[in-house]
ZAMAR-783175 format. One record per atom (N, C-alpha, C): x, y, z. Coordinates in steps of 0.2 Angstrom, whole numbers, plus 5000, padded with zeros to 4 digits. Last residue first. Layout:
// residues N
XYZ...
***
This chain:
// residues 542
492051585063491351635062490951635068493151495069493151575071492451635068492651395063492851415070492751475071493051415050492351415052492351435059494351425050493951495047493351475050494751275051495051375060494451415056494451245040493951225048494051295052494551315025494651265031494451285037494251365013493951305015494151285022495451445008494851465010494251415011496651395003496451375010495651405012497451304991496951354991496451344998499151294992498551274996498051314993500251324981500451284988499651264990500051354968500751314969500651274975499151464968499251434963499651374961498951514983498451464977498551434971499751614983499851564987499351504983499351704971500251714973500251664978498351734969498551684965499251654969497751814980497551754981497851714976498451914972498551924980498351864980497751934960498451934960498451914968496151974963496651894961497151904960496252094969496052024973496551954971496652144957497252174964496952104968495452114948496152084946496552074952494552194956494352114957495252074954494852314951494952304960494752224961494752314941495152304945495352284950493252314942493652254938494252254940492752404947492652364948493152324945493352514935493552504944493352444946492552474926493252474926493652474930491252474930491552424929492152424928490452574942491052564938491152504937489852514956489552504949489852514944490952414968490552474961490052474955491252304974490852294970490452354968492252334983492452314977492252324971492652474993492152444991492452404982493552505007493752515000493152444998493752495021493752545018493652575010493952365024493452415028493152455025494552305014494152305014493452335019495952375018495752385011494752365012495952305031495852385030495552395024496252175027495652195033495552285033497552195022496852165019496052195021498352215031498052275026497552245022498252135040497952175041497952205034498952015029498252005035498052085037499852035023499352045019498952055024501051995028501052035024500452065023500851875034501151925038501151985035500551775027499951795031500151865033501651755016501051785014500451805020502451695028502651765025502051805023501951585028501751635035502051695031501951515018501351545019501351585026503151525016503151555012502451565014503551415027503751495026503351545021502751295021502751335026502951425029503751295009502951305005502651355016504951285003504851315008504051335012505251244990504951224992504851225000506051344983506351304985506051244990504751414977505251374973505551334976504251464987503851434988504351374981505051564991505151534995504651454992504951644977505651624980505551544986503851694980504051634974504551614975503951774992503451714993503551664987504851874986505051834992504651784993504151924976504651884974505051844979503252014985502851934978503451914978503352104989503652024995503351984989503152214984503652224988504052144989502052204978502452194970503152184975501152214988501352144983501952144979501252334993501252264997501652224995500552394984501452414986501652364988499652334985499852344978500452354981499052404997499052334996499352334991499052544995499452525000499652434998498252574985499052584984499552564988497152554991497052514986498052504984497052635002497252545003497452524997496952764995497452744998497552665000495952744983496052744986496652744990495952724964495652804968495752784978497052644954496852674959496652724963497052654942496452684941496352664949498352664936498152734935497252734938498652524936498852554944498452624943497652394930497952484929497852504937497652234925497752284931497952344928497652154914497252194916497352234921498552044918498852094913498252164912498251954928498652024931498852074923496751934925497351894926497851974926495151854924495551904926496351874928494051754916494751804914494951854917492751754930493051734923493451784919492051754944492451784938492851734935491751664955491351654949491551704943492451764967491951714968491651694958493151854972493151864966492751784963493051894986492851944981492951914974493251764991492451774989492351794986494751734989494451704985493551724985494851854998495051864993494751834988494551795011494351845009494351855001495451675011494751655009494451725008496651715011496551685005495851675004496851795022496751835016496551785010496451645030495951725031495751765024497751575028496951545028496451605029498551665038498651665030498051635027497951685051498151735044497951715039498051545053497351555053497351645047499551525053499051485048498351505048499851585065500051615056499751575052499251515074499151595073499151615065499051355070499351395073499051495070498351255063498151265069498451315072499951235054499051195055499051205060501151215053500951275055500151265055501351085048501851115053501651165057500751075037500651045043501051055048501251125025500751145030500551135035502251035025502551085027502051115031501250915021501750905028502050985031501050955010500550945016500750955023502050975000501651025002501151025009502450845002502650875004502450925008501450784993501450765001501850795003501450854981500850854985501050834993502850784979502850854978502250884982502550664974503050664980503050744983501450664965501250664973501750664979501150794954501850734957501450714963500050854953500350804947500850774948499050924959499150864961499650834955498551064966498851044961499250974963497351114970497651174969498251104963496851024979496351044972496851094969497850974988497450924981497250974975497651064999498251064994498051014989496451035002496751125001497151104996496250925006495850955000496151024998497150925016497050865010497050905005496251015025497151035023497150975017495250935028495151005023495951015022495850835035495650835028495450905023497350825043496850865043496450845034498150665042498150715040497550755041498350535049498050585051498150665049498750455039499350485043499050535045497550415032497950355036498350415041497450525024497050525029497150455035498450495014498450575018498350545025498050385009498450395012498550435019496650435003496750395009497350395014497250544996497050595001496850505006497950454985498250484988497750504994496650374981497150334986497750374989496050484973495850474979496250434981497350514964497150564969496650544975497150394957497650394961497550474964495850404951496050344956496650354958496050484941495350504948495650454956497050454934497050524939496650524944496150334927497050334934497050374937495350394921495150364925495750334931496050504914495550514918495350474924496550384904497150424910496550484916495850334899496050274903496550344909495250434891494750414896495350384900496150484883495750514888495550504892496350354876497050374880496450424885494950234874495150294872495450334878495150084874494750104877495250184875495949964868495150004866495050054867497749944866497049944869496549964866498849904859498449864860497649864863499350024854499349964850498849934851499950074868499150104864498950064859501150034875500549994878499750024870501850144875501950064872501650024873501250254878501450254872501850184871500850234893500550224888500550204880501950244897501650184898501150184892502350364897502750334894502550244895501050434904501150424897501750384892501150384915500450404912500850384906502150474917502050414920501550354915501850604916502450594912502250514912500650604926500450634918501050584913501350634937500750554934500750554929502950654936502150694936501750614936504150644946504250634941503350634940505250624958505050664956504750694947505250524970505150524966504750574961505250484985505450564983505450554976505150374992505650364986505650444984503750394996504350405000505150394998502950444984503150464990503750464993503050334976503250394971503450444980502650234982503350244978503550274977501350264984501850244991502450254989500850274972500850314974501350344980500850114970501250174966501250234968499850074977500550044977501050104975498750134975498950134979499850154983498750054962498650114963499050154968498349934966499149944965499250014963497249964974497949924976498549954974496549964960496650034966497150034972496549864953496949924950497049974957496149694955496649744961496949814959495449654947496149654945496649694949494249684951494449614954495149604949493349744959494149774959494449714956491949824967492049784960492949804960491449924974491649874976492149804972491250034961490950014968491349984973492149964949491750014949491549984957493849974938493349974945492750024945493649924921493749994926493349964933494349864910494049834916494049884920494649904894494049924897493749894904496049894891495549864889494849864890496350004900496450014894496049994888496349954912496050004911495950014905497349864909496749824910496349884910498849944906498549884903497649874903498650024918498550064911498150024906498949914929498349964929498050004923500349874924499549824924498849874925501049974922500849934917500249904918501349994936500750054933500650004927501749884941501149904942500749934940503249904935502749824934501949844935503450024940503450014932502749924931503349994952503250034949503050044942504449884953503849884955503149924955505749984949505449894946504749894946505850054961505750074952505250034949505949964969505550004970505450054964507249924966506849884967506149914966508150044965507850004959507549974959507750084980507850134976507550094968507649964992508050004989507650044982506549874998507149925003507649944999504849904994505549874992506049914997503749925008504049925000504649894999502649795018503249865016503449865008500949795016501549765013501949825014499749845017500049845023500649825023499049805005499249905005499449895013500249684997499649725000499549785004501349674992500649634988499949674993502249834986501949794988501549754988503349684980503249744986502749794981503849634969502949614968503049674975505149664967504949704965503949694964506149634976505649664980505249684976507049524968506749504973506049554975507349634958506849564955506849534961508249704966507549744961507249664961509249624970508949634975508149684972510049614958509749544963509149584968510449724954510049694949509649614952511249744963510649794962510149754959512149664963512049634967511249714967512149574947512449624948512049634957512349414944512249454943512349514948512749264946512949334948513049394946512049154948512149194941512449214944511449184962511749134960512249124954510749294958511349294962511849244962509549254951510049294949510649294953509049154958509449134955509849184952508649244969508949184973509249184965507749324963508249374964508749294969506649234960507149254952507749284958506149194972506549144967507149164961505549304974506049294978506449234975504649314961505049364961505749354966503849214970503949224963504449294965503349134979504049154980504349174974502049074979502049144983503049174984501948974973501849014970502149094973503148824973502748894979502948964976503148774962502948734968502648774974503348854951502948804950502548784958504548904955504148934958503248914955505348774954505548834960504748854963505348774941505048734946505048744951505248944932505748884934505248824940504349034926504548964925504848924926504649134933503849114934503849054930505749194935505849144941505049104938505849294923506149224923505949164924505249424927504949384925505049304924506549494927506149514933505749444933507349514918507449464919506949454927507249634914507349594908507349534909507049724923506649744920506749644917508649724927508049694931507549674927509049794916509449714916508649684921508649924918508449854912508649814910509349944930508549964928508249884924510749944926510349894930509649874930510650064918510849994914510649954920510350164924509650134920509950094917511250164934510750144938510050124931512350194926512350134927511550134929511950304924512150274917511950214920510750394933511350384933511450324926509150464930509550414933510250434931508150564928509050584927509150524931506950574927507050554933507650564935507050544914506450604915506650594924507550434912507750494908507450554911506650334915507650344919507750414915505850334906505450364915506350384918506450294896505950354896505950384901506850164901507150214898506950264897505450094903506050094905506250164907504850084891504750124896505050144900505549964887505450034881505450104887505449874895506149884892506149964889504149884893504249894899504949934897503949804880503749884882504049904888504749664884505049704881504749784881503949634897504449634897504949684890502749594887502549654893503449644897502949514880502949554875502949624882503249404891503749434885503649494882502049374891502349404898502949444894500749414878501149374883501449414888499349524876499949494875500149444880498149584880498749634880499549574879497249514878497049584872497849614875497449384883497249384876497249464874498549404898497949444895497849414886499649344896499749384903498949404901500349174893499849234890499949274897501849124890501349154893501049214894502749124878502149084878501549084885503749224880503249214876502449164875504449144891503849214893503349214887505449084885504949054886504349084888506549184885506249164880505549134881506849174897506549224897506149214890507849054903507149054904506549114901508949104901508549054897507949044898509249204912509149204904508649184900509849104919509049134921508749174916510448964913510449014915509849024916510448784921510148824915510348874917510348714931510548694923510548724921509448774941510048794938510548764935508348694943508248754940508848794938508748554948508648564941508748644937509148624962509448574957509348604948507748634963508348694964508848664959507148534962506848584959507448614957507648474972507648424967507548494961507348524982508148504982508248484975506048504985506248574983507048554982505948374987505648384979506048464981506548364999506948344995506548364987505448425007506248465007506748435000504448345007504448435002505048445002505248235013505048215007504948295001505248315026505748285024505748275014503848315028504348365027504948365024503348195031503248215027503748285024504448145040504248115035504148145030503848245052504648235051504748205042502448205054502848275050503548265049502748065056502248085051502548175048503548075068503648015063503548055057502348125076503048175076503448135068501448035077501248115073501848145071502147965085501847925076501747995074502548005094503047985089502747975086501348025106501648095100502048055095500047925107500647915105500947955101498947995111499147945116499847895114498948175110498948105111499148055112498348325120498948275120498748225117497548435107497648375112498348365114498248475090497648445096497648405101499648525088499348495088498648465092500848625081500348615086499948575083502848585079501948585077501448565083504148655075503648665080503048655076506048615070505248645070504848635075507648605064507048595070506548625068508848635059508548595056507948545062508648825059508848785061508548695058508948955051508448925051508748865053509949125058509849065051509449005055509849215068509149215064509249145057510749225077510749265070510549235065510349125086510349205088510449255080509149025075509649025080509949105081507348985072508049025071508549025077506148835066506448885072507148895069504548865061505348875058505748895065502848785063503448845062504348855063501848705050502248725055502848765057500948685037500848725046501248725050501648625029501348585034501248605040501548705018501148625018501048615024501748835022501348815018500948755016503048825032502048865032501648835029503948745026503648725032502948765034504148785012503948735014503648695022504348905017503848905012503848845015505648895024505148925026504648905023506548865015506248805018505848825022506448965006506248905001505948855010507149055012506549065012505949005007508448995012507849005018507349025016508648884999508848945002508448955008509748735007509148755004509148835005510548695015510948715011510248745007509748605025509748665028510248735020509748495021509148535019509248595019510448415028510748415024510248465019509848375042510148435042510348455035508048345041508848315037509248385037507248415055507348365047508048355047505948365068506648405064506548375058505048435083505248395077505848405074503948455098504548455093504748415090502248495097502548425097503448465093500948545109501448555104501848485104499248595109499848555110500348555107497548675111498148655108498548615113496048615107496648615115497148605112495748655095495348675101495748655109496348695080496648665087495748685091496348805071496248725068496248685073496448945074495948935071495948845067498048935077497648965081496648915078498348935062498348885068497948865073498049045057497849015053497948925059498949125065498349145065497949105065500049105062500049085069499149105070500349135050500449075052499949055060500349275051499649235047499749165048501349295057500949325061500049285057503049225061502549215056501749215058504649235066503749265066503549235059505149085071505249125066504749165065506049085088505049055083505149085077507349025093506849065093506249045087508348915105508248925099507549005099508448815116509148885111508848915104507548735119507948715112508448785110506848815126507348755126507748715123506248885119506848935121507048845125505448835111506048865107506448855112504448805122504648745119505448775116504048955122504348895128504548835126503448985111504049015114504448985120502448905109502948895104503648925107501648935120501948865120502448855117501149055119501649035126502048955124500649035106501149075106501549065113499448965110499948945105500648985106499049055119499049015121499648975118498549175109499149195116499149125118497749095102498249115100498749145105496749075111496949015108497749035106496149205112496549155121496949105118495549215102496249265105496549225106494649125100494949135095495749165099494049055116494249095113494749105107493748895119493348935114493448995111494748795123494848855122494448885117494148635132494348685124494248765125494148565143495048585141494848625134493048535148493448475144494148505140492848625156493048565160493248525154492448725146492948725150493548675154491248665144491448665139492448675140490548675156490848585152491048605149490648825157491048745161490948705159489648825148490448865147490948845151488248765151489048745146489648775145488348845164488248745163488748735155487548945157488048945163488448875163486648905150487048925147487648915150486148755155486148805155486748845151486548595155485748625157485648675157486948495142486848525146486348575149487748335140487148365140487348435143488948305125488948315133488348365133489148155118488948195118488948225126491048155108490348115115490048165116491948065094491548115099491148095105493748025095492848025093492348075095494748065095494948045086494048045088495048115107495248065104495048035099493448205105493948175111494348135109492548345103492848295100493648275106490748345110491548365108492248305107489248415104489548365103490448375104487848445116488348465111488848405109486148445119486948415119487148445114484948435112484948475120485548445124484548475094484848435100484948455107483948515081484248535085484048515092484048475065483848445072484248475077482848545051483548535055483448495062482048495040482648525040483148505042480948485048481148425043481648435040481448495066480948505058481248465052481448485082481648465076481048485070482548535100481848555091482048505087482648565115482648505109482048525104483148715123482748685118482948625114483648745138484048725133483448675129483348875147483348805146483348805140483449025153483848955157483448905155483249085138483249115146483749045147483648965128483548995128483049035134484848895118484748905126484248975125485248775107484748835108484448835115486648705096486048705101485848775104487148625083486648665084486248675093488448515081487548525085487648595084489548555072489348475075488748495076490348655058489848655063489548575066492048645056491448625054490948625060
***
């Protein structure tokens, strides 16, 4: 909270008042529970009293400072600091002379899961977890606190106490929470609404169930991998009843995969309902395994199609159902999971158990997902310093899987910048001018009987010679080779053809061919891998 206002202005320090405000020719610093004021005479002048009374005005300096102390305190205690990098943050930002106090609790706690007595130590009472060399959570802690006081055991008394007391409600929780199967608790989803226009949590657990199966089929799971799929799917939601997660909200899903285990369930089917909110944020890692990361997947696109559906669409800065997030999220999935399966298929196995309930017309809502998942795909792109015209090359030409688009990126990224890229990026954009704004040419129009030039027989030979080498290469996803192949082939004869060989005739028959021989040549890479005729090397070199 702000104490005085004060206003230095060149080398003196203004006393004002208005009927408002008062602004003072002191500050106010807190010393042992009170304040004093301390005058000063310059700007110069305060940053030494401010100094002299021991407080660390810098945000940073306060953090590297907490951090020396937590690390020094541990390492006497054999111990280490548990990271916790918003913890340390959120500290940093409540202390103005930090201090430190060590503590403990009832080792009898420590049977509690870890990351239950983590919560309990970040979350209520700011303080930090100390681990031993194999990282298990020891019955000690660290809190910083203001100042030296003039009696640390009453503070230390006070968190010991208090913590003590979370440890046992969470003891008490745990306890209770498994009386019961995790099962049991699924029933009761019904009664949680997730949305008035989309139903409870239950009803969004059984389409899922539907979806499921759809998406494991089009994906070729394995037998087992989509019996576990919809074991998780079925019991992913459980933990959001149990008192567990009543109490700390932020360990939903890490709660179901403690009790499923506990249960013993299957150890995939444990570790999908722990990872599967991965990720909460677009700096969050993903799930570390395969179904988890299915899970989460599934759980995201649902809520995106869901609320699109109904008609919450982000607009501007406007988001506040986070759809471009978990957009995001999904995209990340499909990515590095190699997830071979279209937005479109995605799209629509959500949809089709979801349509019942929405307004908003299937056109519009899948228009509205495509635009928003191609542009969080070219952010990504552009996080991994991808060239952006190379983004755009390969985006516009064909986006429907994005594990399949970011390949194609990366292969051309290989050869970005290089000799045979500038080639192959040459005959495409040549090629693309000549046929600039034509409409229905397509290789069934070609008559070889109306080539009147040598290039024009030259080029054709070309094609018909290496076309099945560049499909080849470009099937096995070879997408690189394949474009240096097409620049190898084409780049001079290209450049002759068009020395020498005039497209835009007055004949229109000839003309039209010779625009068809264009598009066959520029389809043969553009239609699958990049449409390059936009990139930078071309500008460069006009």
């Amino acid at each position: 909270p702000i104490r005085t206002l004060l206003i230095i202005l060149g080398d003196k320090v203004l006393s004002l008042k208005d009927e408002n405000f008062v602004f003072p020719d002191h500050v106010s610093i807190r010393c042992a529970g009170e304040y004093k004021k301390i005058k000063v005479k310059n700007i110069k002048d305060y940053f030494k009293r401010i100094e002299d009374e021991g407080i660390i005005l810098s945000s940073c300096r306060r953090k590297e400072i907490i951090a020396e102390l937590l690390n020094k305190e541990a390492k006497k205690l054999n111990a280490s600091v548990y990271p916790n990098e918003e913890l340390l943050l959120e500290v940093s930002n409540l202390v103005e002379r930090p201090n430190i106090l060590s503590c403990s609790f009832e080792s009898k706690f420590l049977k509690l899961p870890k990351v239950v007595l983590l919560a309990s130590m970040a979350k209520y009472q700011r303080v930090f977890a100390l681990v031993d060399k194999n990282n298990n959570v020891l019955d000690k802690f660290l809190a910083i606190i203001e100042d030296a006081p003039q009696d640390a055991s009453v503070i230390k008394n006070h968190y010991e106490f208090v913590l003590n007391a979370r440890l046992k409600d969470a003891d008490f929780f745990y306890q209770e929470d498994i009386k019961i199967s995790l099962d049991s608790y699924v029933d009761g989803l019904k009664k949680v609404l997730l949305h008035n226009k989309l139903g409870s949590l239950f009803d969004k657990i059984k389409r899922l169930e539907a979806a499921a199966g759809e998406i494991g089929n089009i994906l070729s799971l394995e037998k087992n991998e989509s019996k576990n799929l919809l074991r998780a799917v079925y019991l992913s939601k459980a933990d959001l009843l149990t008192r567990m997660v009543c109490e700390f909200p932020s360990l939903e899903g890490v709660v179901g995969g403690i009790y499923a285990k506990y249960f013993k369930e299957n150890a995939e089917v444990v570790n999908a309902i722990s990872e599967h909110y991965k990720p909460r944020t677009n700096d969050d890692d993903l799930a570390d395994n395969k179904l988890g990361a299915l899970l989460s997947m599934l759980d995201k696109i649902y809520n995106v199609i869901g609320i699109i559906g109904i008609g919450i669409i982000p607009s501007g800065s406007e988001d506040p159902f986070t759809i471009r997030r978990q957009i995001q999220s999904i995209i990340r999935i499909l990515i590095q999971y190699d997830l071979g399966i279209s937005l479109q298929d995605l799209f629509s196995a959500i949809h089709r158990v979801l349509k019942d309930t929405l307004t908003v017309d299937e056109e519009r809502i899948k228009e509205v997902f495509l635009t928003i998942a191609q542009e969080r795909f070219c952010v990504l792109m552009k996080d991994e310093n991808m060239p952006q015209d190379l983004i755009h090359a390969v985006v516009s030409v064909n986006f429907k899987a994005p594990n399949e688009a970011y390949l194609r990126i990366k292969k051309m990224f290989a050869i970005y910048g290089k000799e045979d890229f500038f080639k192959t990026a040459k005959v495409a954009e040549r090629t693309a001018n000549i046929i600039k704004g034509e409409k229905d040419l397509d290789k069934e129009h070609l008559n070889q009987e109306l080539f009147k030039e040598a290039e024009e027989q030259e080029l054709w030979e070309a094609y018909l010679k290496h076309k099945d080498k560049v499909i080849e290469k470009i099937h096995n996803k070879e997408y690189d080779v394949a474009a240096v192949l097409y620049g190898e082939v084409f780049y001079d004869i290209i450049h002759r053809f068009f020395d020498r060989v005039l497209v835009n005739v007055e004949d229109y028959s000839l003309r039209r061919n010779r625009k068809v021989l264009m598009w066959l040549i520029n389809d043969l890479l553009t239609q699958k891998v990049a449409d390059l005729k936009g990139m930078e090397v071309l500008k460069d070199a006009m």
